[in-house]
VEXSEVEX-861113 format. One line per 3 residues: number of its first residue (from 1); for each residue x, y, z of N, C-alpha, C. Coordinates in steps of 0.05 Angstrom, whole numbers, plus 5000, padded with zeros to 4 digits. Last residue first. Example, Ala and Ser with C-alpha at 12.3 -4.5 7.8 and 13.67 -1.06 7.14 Angstrom:
# VEXSEVEX-861113
2	5257 4955 5142 5273 4979 5143 5258 5001 5157  5264 4886 5156 5246 4910 5156 5264 4934 5156
END
This chain:
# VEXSEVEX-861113
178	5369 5604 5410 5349 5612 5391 5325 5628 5402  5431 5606 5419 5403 5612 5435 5385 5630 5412  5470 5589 5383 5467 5577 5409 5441 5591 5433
175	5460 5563 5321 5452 5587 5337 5455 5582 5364  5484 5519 5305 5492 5535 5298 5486 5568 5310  5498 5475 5369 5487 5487 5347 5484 5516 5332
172	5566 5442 5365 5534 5462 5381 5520 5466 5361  5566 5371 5365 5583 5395 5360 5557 5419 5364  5551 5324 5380 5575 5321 5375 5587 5348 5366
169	5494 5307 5389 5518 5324 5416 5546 5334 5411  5475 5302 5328 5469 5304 5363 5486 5319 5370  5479 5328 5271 5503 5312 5288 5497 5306 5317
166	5415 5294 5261 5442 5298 5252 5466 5296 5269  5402 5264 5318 5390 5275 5302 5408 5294 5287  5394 5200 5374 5405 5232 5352 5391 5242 5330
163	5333 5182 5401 5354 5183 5381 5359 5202 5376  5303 5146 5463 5310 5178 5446 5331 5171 5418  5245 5135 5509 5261 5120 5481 5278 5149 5468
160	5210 5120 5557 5220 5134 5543 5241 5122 5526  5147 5101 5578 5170 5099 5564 5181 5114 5551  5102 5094 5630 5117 5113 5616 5138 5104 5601
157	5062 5054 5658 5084 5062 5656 5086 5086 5631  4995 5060 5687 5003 5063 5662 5035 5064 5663  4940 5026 5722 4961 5048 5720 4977 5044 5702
154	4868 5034 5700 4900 5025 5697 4909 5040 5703  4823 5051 5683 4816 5038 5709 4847 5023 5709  4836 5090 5646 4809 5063 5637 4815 5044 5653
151	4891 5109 5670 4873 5114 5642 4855 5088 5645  4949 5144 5697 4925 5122 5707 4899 5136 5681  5016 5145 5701 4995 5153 5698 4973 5131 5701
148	5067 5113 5732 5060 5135 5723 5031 5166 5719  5083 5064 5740 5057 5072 5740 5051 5101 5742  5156 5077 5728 5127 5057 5730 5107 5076 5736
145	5185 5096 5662 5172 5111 5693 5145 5084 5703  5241 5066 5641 5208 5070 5647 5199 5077 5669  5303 5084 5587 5284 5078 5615 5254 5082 5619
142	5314 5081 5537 5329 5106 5560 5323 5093 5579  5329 5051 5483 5315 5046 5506 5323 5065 5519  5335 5092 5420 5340 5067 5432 5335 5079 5469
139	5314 5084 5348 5307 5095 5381 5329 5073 5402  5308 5056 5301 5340 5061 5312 5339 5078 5335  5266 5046 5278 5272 5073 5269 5305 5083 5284
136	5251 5000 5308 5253 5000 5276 5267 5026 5263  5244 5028 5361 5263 5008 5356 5272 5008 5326  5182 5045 5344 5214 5064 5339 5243 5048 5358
133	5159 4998 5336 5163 5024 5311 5186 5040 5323  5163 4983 5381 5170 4970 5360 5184 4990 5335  5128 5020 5418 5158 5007 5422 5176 4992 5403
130	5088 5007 5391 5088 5029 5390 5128 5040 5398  5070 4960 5394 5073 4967 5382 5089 4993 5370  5067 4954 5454 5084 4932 5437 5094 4950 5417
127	5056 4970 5500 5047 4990 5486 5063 4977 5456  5062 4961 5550 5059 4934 5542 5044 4957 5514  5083 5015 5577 5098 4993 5572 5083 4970 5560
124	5047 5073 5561 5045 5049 5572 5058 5027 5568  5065 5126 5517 5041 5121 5548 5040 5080 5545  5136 5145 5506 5100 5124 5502 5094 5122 5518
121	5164 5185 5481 5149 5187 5507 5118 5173 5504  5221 5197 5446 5195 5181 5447 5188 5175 5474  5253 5244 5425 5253 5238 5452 5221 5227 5447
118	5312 5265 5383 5293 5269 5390 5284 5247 5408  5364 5315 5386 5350 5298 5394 5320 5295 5393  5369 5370 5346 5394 5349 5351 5387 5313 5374
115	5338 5413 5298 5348 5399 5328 5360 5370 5326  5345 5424 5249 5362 5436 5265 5360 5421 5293  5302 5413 5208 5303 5435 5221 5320 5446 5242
112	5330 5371 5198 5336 5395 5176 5333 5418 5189  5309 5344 5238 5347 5336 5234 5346 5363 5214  5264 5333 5225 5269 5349 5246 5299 5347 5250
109	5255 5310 5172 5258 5341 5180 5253 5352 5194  5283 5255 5191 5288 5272 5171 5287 5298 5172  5236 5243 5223 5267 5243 5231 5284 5257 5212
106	5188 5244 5193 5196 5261 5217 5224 5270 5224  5205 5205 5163 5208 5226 5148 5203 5254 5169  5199 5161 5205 5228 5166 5193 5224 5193 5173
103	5146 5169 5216 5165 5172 5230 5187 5173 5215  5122 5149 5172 5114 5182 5179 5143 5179 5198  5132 5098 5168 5144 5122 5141 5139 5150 5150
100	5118 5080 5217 5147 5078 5209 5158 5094 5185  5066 5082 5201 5079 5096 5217 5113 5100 5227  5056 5049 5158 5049 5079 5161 5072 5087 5171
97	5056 4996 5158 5079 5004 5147 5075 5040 5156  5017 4973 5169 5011 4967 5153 5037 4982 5133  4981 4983 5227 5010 4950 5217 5006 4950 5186
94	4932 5016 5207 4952 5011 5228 4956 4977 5215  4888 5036 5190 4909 5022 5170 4932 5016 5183  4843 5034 5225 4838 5020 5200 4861 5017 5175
91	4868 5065 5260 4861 5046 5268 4850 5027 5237  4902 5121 5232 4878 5116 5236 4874 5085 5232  4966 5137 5273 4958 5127 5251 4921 5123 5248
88	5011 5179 5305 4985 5164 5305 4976 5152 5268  5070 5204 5333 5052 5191 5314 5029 5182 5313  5102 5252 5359 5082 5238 5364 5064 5225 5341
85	5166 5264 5394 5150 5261 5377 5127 5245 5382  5206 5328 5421 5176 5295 5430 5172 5290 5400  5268 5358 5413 5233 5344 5405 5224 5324 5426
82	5318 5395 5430 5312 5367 5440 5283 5366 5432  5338 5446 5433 5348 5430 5414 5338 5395 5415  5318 5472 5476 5311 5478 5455 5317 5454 5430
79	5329 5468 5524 5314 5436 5522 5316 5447 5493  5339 5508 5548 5361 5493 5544 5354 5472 5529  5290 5535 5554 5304 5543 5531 5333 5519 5533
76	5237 5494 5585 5257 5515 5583 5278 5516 5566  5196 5456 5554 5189 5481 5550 5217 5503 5561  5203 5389 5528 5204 5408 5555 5209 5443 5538
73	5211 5380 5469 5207 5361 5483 5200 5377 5520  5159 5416 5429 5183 5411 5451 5176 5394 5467  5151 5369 5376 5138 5385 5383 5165 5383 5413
70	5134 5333 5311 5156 5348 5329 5141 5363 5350  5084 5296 5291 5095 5314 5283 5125 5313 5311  5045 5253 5243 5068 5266 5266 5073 5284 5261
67	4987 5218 5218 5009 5237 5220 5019 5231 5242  4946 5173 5174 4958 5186 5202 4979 5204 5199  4911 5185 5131 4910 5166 5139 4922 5169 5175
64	4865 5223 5088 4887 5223 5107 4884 5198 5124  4855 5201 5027 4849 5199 5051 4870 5204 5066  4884 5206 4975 4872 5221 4973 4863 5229 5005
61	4911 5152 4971 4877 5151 4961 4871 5175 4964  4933 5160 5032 4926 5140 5015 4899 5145 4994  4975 5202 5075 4947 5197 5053 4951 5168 5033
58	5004 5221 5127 5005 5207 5104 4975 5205 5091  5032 5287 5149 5013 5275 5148 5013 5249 5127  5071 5316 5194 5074 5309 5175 5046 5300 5169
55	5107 5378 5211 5074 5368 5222 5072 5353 5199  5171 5407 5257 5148 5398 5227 5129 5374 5237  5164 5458 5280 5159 5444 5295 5155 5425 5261
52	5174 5526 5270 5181 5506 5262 5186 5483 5267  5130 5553 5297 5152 5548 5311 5181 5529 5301  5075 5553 5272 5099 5578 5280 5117 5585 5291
49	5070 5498 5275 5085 5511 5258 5098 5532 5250  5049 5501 5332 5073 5485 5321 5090 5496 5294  5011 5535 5350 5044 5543 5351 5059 5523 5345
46	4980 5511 5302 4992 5530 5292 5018 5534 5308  4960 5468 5322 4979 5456 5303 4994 5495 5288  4945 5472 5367 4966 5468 5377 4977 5462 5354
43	4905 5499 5344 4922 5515 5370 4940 5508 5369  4866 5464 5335 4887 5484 5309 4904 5501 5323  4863 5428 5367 4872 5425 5354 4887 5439 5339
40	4814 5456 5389 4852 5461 5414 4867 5446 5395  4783 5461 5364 4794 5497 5369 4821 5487 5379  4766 5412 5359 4775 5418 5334 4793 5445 5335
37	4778 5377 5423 4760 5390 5399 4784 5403 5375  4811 5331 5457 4815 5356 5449 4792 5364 5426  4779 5284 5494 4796 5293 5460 4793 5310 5461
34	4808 5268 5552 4789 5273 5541 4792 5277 5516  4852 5240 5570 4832 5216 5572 4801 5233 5556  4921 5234 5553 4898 5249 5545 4873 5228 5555
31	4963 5204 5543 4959 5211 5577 4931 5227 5568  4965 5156 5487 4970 5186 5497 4944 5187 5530  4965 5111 5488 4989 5118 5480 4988 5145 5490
28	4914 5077 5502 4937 5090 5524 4959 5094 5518  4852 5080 5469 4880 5076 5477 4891 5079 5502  4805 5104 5463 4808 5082 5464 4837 5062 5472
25	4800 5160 5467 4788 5146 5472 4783 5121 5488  4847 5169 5436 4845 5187 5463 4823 5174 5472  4850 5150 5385 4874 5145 5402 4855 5148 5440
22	4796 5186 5372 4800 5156 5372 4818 5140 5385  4830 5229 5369 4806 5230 5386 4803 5189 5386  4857 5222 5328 4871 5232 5348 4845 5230 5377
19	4825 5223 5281 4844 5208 5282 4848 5194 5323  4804 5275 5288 4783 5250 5280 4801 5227 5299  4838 5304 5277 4827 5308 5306 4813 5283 5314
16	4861 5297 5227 4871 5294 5258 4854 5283 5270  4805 5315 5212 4813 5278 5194 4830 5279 5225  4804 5370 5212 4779 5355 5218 4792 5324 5219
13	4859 5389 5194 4851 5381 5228 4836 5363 5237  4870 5389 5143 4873 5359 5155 4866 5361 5174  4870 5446 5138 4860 5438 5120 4852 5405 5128
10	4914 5471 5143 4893 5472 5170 4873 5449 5153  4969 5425 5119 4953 5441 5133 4934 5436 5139  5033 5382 5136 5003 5376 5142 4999 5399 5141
7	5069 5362 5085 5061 5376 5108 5034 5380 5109  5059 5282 5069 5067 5316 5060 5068 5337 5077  5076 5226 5031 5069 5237 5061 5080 5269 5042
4	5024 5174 5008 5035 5201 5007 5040 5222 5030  5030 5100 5002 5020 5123 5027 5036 5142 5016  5013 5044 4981 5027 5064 4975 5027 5086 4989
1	5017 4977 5000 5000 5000 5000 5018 5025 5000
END
């Protein structure tokens, strides 16, 4: 199955949100237990991109299927050079290669855009999949916060996972306070 990935505009929220609300539901990848509406969506996809945060999306057929994007990993200015990332895919094409192509083209242009780590923060250790995919993408293990959080009558571990990102640590970056 052929998937088109591209930058996501405002234009994909409704399909997001769609997406993303379904995760929020029914999952425990994300600490969210309510869905954000369509207003806190475009909120958070504008200071993303007014931030150069990149926001990917895949399509099949025309259909948005899932996205990622970048986003700070922690909010004080040292952290600048360090992402979260966050994938989702829509439940009807999941294991099917998606999210491993959104992710690695994440990895891609968030290495262009200049930051130097990025930092996978999965909601729940038996989260297989989700641990898989960025194993596949050359993440590697940091450590797990136990029970952490609590979602659909669970307590929830935390995983963290991180990879370089062009040169990582190995030299500054070109602006040292952005």
């Amino acid at each position: 199955m052929n998937a088109t990935l591209r930058l996501a505009i405002v234009e994909d929220l409704p399909q997001i949100t769609k997406i993303y609300a379904q995760a929020v539901l029914t999952g425990m990848a994300s600490f969210e237990v309510i869905p954000p509406n369509l207003d806190a969506m475009q909120q958070r996809f504008d200071d993303l991109s007014r931030n150069n945060y990149p926001y990917i999306i895949a399509e099949i057929e025309g259909k948005l299927v899932g996205f990622a994007y970048s986003a700070p990993y922690r909010s004080r200015p040292a952290y600048y050079w360090s992402v979260e990332n966050s994938v989702y895919v829509d439940p009807e094409y999941q294991g099917r290669g998606i999210g491993k192509i959104l992710l690695l083209k994440l990895l891609d242009a968030s290495a262009k855009a200049g930051f130097r780590q990025m930092i996978a923060v999965i909601g729940d250790s038996n989260n297989h999949g989700s641990v898989g995919l960025h194993k596949a993408c050359g993440f590697e293990m940091v450590g797990t916060i136990k029970d952490v959080g609590r979602k659909h009558g669970l307590w929830l571990d935390t995983v963290i996972m991180q990879i370089s990102l062009g040169d990582g640590s190995s030299t500054p970056p070109t602006d040292e306070n952005p």
